[in-house]
N, C-alpha and C positions, 0 to 999 in steps of 0.2 A: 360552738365554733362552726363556721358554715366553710364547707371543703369547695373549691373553684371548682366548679363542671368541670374545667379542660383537663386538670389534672388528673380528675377520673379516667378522661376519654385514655389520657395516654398511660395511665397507670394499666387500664384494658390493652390497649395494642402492646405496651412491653411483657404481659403474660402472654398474649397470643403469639409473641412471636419465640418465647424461649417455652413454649408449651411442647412437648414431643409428638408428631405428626403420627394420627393414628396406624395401626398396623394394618399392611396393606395383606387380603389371603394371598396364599400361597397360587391362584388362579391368576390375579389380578400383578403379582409381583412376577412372573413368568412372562405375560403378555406386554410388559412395559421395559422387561431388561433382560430377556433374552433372545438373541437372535441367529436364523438359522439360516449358511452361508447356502450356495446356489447347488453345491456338490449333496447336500441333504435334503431339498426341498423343490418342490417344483416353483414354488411362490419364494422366494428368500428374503430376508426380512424378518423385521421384529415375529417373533412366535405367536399365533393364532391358536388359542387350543378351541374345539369344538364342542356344544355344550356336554355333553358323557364325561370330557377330558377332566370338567371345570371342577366337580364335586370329588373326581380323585385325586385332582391336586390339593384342593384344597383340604381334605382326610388325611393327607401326607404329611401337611403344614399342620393340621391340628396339634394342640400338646397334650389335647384328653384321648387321643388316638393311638394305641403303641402298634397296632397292625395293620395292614394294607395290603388286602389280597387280589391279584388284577387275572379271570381269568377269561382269556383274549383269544381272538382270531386274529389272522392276519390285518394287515391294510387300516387297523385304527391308532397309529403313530403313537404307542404305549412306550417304545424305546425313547423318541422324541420328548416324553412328557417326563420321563426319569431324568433322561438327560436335563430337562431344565426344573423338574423337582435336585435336582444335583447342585445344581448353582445355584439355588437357592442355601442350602447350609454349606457350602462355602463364601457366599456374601453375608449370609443374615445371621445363621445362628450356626457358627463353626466350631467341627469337633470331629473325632476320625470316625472316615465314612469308608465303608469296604464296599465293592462290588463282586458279586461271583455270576461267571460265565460258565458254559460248559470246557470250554476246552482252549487251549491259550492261542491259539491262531482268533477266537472269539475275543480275548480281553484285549490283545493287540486291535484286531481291528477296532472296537470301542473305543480304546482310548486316543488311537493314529486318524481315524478317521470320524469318528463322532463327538467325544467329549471336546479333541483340540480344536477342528474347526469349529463349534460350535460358539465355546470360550474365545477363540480370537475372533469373531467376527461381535459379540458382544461386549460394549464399553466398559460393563459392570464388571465384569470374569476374565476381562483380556488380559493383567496382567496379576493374577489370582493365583495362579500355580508356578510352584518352584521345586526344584530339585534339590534332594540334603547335600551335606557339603560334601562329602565322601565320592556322589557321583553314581553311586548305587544303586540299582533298581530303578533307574530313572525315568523308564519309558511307561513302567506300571505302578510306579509309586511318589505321588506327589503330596510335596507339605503348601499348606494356603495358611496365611494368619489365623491361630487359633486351631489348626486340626491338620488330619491327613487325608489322601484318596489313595486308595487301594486298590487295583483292576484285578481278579487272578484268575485263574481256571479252579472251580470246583474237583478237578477228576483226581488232582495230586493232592492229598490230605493236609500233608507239608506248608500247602501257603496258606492254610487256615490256621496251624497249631499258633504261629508267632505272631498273630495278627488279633487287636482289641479294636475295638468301633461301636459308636453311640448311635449311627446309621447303617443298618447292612439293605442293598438292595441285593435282591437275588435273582437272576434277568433269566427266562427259557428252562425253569425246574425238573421242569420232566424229562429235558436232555442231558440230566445228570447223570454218571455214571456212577453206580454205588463199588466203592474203593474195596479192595481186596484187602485190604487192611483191616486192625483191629479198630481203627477209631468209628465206624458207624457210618451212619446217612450224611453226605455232604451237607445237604437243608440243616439237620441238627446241628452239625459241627458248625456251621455256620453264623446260627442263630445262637451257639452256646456262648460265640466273641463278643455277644453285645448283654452277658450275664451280671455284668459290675453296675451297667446303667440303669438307676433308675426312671429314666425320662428318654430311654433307649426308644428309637425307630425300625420296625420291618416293612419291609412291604416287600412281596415278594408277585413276581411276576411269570406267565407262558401263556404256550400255545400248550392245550393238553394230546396227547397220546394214546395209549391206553387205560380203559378205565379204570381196572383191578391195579396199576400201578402207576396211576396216576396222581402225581405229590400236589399241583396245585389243583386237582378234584378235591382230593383230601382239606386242604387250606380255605378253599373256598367253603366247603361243609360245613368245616368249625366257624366259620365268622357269619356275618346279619345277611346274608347272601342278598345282594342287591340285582335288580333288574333294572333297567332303564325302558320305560315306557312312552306312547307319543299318544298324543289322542288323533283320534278320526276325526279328521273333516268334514264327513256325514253327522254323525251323533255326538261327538266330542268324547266320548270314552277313553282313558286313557287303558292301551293293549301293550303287551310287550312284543315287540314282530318277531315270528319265530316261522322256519321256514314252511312248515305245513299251511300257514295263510298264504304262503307265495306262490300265486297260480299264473300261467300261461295258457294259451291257443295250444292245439294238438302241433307239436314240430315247428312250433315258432317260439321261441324260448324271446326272441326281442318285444314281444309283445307282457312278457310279466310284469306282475302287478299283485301289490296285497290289497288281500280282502280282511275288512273287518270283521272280528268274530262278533259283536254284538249287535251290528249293522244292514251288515252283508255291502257294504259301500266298496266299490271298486277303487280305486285309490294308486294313480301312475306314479312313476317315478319318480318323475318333476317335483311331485308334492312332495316328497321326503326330506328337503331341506327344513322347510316352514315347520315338519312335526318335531324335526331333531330340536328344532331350534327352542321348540315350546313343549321336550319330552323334560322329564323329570325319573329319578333313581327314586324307588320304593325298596324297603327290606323286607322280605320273606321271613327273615329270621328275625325280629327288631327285638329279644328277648338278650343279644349278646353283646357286650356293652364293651367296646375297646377294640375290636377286627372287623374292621369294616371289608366287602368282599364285595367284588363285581364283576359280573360278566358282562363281556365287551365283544360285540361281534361285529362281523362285516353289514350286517342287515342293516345295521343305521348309520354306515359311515356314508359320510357324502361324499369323497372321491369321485370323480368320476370313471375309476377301474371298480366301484364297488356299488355301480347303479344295479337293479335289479334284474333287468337282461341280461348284464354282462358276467353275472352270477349264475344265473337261468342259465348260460349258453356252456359254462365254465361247467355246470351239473350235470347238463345233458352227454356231455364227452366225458367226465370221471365217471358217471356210475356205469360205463359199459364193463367196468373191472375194480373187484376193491381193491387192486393195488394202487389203481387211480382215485376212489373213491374214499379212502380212509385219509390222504392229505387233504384234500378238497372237505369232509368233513370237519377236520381238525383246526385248518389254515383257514376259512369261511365261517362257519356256524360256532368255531370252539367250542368244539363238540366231543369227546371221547370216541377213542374206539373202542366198541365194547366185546372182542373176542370171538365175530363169526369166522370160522375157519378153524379154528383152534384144534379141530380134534378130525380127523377125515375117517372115522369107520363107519360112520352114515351115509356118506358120500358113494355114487355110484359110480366111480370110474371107468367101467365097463362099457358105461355110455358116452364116455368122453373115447370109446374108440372109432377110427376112422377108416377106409379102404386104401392105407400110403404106407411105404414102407422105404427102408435103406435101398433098396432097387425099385423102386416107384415113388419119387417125391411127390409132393402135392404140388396142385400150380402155381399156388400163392407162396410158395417156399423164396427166397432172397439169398441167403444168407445159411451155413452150416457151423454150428459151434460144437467140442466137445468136451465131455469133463469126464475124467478118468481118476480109480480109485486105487492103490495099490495094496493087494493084501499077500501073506508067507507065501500062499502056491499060486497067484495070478494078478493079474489087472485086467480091471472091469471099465466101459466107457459106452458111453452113452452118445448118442449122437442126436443133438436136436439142430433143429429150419426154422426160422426164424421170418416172420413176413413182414411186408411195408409198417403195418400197425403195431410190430411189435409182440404178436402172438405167437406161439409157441408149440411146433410141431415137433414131436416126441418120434423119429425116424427108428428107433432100433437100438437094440444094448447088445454087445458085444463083450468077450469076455477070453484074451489071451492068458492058456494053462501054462505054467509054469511060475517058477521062483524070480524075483525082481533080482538076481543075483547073478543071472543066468542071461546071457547076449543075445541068445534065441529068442527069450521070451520078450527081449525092447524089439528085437528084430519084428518080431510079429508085429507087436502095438505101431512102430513108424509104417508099416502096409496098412493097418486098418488107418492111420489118419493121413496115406495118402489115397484113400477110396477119391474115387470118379462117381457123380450122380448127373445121371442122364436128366433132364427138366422137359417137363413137358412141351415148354417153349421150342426147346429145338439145342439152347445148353448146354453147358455141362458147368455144374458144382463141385467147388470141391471146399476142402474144412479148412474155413478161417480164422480161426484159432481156437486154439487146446490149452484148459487147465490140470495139471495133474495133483493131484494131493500129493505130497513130499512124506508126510506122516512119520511114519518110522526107516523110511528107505531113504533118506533125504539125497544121502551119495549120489545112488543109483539114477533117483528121480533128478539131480542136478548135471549128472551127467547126460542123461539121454537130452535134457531140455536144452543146455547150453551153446551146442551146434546148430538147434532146429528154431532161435529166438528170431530170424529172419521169415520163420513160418508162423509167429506167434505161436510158439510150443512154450507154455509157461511152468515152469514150475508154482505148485501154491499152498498155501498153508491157511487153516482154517480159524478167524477170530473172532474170539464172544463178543456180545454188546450188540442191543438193536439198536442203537445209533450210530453204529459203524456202518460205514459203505458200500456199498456192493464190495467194491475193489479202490484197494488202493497200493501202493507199490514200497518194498524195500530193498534194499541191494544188501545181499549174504554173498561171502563170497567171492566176490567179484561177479554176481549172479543176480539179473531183474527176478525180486519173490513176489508173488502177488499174494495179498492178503485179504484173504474174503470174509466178507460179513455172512460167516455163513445163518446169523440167529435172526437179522432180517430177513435174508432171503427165503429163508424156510417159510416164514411167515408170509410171507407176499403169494409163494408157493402155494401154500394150504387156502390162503384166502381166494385164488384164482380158480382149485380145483372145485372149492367148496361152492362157488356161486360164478354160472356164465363158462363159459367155453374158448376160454382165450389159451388154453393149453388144450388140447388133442394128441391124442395117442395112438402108435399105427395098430391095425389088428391084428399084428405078429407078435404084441405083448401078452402075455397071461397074464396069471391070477396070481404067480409067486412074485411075479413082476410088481404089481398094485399091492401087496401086500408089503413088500419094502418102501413102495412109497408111503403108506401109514405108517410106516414104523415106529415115528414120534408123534410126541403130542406137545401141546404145551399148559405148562401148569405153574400153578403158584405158590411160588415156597416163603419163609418169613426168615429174613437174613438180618438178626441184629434188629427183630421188632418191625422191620418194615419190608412189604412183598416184594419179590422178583421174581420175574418170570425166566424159565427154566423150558429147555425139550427136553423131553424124557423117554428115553426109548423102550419103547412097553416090552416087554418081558418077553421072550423066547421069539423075537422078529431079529431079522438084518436088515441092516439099511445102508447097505452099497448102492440101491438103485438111487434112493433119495439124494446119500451124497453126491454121486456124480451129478444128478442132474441139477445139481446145488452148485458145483464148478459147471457144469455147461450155462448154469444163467449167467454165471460170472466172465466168463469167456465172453461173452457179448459185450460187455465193454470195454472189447481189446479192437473192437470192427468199428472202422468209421465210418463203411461204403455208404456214400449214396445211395438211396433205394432206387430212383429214377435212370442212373446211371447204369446198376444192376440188373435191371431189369432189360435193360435196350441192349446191354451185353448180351442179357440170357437168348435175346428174341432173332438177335443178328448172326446169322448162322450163316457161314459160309457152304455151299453145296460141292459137291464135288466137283472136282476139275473136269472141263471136257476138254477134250480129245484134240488135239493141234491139229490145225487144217496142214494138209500135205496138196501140195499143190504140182500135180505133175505136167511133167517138162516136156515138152513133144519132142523134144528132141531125139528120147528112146525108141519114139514110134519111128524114126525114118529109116 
């Protein structure tokens, strides 16, 4: 029996068209249906990811994939690529998806300003999220057909215990703060909510920190550790750009440029689109089958805030200090910091002294801050000046005897912080604000501060966690407390002594003086299996001089003076009056 040709033809077209449309990756389904409104994007519009972006979404979407570890610098739109790896399993393949941020002013923002505009300005995702009926949790917890989303803060253990998910991302790891509680590492608790799924997703994402305690160093270790390479222009080699190829003219940082390591080909800025665009991801590790891991830096983003100059110029101004210089590390190269400073009794402070003192400021001085310590027989306070740059002039440590108990002895400390400093300029300084530790005297110290908050006289209280603040503010009381990071600042402290001269000391300090500024160190302890870093105050030292000067860096973010303004004060010196013309009357003479 002979079958009619046309039958065939149309017996073909009715398969082809009830055939199911092959699956698009997870690259390819981002840049077609997700779109990024004007408030998140310089370009707005359908989502462009750039080639580095393409191979981790697409690792995201894989289903032979269950990890994804992304360790990143700033400025390569890794939040942007979550955000639309997100909307993908709420369109394609839906099931409860949890997010963890540091800290909930973090999940608000995300979900108030990133996930919603993102989703309403996309057709696919606009109307994708709903709220339960209850009206519950509405702002951080939404249901889509088929799943949940979950925004929460890592820091409170609580929003992890009730919460299951087949996708966890986990955004900025190493800004997690490890809970006082008995539950463990937030990352673990985290990762233990997707324990039921077999076909569960991680991917877990930062900028890293410190190296010794650094969760997404660790994450990346364990997985195929991916580089992203570009070839040369010269020889075609493909290199991974890392910044010791990145060279400059002496004092012209706009001039940088990588050089090839196999070539030696000089290779401008301008080229670096063309290489991204034909670079390729290699694994270092290609023996680990299921975690894929990538480092993501600023060297190949094409931005134009992340051209190579403007990185060069960004370098030449951080490294004059590591307090500058370990962001700029971290936020550009994603890079660790790896613990110079940690330890100050190799450090010569002796030579950090200078010829300035509490009755001899230096020229460069702006500004005076103090930070005072209260202990059973006195309080101790340190007076530091503060210059245009930021640097940190060490004027003199004072030390009022008596009991915090005792009216004479506030009496004394409100004379030492209304001291007069004569300025070289012709001036006169005086202290711009005062932090005092409250500690065990809190009364005392709430009292004297209370009348003198018009002088920025603060009361303050000292709090753990290097991701805390310098300073940040709570009302006890009816009373402004300031709460200082004091485990940063320590750190920023040691790291300045340790390398460069951005802190100087006058030559009225001694040697019991620097010896309390060593008094800590800092070290690594293992809390529940995983490290933290700890000061530890070495054995038979005091450290009043350290604290106070730990509230006098904090006191500086209570001054908001202009420097330029400060300075034309200091320099505008009125002279003494002269002497009223007397203009005599002839009239006496007749």
């Amino acid at each position: 029996m002979t079958v009619d040709p046309r039958f065939a033809d149309l017996r073909r077209e009715a398969l082809e068209a009830f055939r199911p449309p092959a699956k698009l990756r997870l690259s390819e389904w981002i840049e077609t249906s997700v779109f990024l409104p004007s408030s998140l994007a310089a370009q707005p519009g359908r989502m462009r990811l750039w080639k580095p972006q393409r191979e981790i979404a697409d690792s995201i979407g894989d289903d032979t994939v269950e990890r994804v570890t992304i360790l990143k610098s700033a400025r390569v739109g890794a939040t942007q690529l979550m955000v639309g790896a997100l909307g993908h399993f709420v369109h394609n393949d839906p099931s409860p998806v949890l997010c963890t941020v540091p800290a909930e002013a973090d999940a608000r923002h995300l979900m108030v300003s990133v996930v919603e505009p993102t989703f309403n300005e996309s057709p696919s995702l606009r109307a994708a999220l709903t709220t339960d009926a209850s009206g519950r949790d509405v702002l951080l917890h939404r249901h889509f057909a088929g799943g949940s989303l979950s925004i929460v803060s890592a820091r409170a253990p609580r929003n992890l215990r009730a919460r299951t998910a087949r996708v966890l991302f986990a955004d900025e790891i190493d800004a997690y703060e490890l809970s006082a509680g008995v539950e463990g590492d937030p990352v673990d608790l985290a990762i233990r909510r997707t324990m039921t799924f077999g076909n569960r997703r991680i991917v877990l994402a930062s900028t890293p920190v410190d190296a010794e305690t650094s969760r997404i160093l660790r994450a990346y270790e364990q997985s195929d550790k991916r580089v992203f390479e570009v070839p040369c222009p010269g020889c075609g080699d493909f290199h991974e750009i890392v910044w010791a190829d990145i060279r400059w003219d002496a004092d012209k940082p706009e001039t940088a440029h990588w050089v090839c390591p196999s070539c030696g080909s000089v290779v401008e800025d301008h080229q670096k689109p063309p290489m991204v665009a034909e670079g390729r991801w290699r694994a270092t590790a290609p023996q680990v089958e299921g975690h894929r891991g990538y480092k993501l830096t600023s060297l190949t983003s094409t931005l134009p805030n992340a051209s190579w100059p403007r990185l060069a110029a960004e370098f030449v101004q951080a490294k004059r200090s590591p307090t500058t210089l370990k962001p700029w590390l971290n936020t550009v190269l994603g890079e660790p910091w790896r613990g110079e400073g940690d330890d100050l009794d190799a450090t010569d402070l002796g030579a950090l002294q200078r010829p300035f003192s509490l009755d001899s400021v230096p020229p460069d001085a702006l500004l005076v801050t103090v930070g005072a310590d209260v202990q059973a027989d006195r309080i101790e306070a340190t007076f530091v000046a503060w210059t245009r740059d930021g640097d940190m002039r060490v004027l003199g440590h004072e030390t009022a005897w008596g009991a915090p108990t005792e009216n004479e002895t506030w009496a004394e400390v409100d004379d030492l912080l209304r001291r007069q400093f004569h300025h070289p300029a012709g001036g006169l300084l005086t202290v711009d604000a005062t932090i005092i530790d409250s500690g065990n005297w809190a009364d005392h110290v709430y009292a004297f501060c209370r009348p003198r908050a018009a002088r920025r006289v603060l009361a303050g209280k000292g709090v753990a966690g290097f991701s805390r603040p310098s300073l940040a503010f709570s009302t006890s009381r009816k009373l402004r407390l300031g709460l200082v990071g004091i485990d940063g600042i320590k750190q920023q402290l040691h790291q300045r002594l340790a390398h460069g001269d951005t802190i100087l000391f006058s030559e009225t300090l001694g040697g019991d003086y620097f010896d309390q500024i060593r008094a800590e160190r800092l070290v690594t302890k293992y809390s529940r299996g995983h490290p933290v870093r700890r000061w530890e105050v070495i054995s038979g030292r005091r450290n009043e001089a350290l604290d106070t000067l730990v509230y006098a860096f904090a006191a500086r973010q209570l001054v908001g003076v202009d420097p330029d303004r400060r300075a034309d004060d200091l320099s505008r010196v009125t002279g003494p009056k002269k002497a009223a013309t007397v203009v005599r009357s002839k009239w006496l003479e007749r």
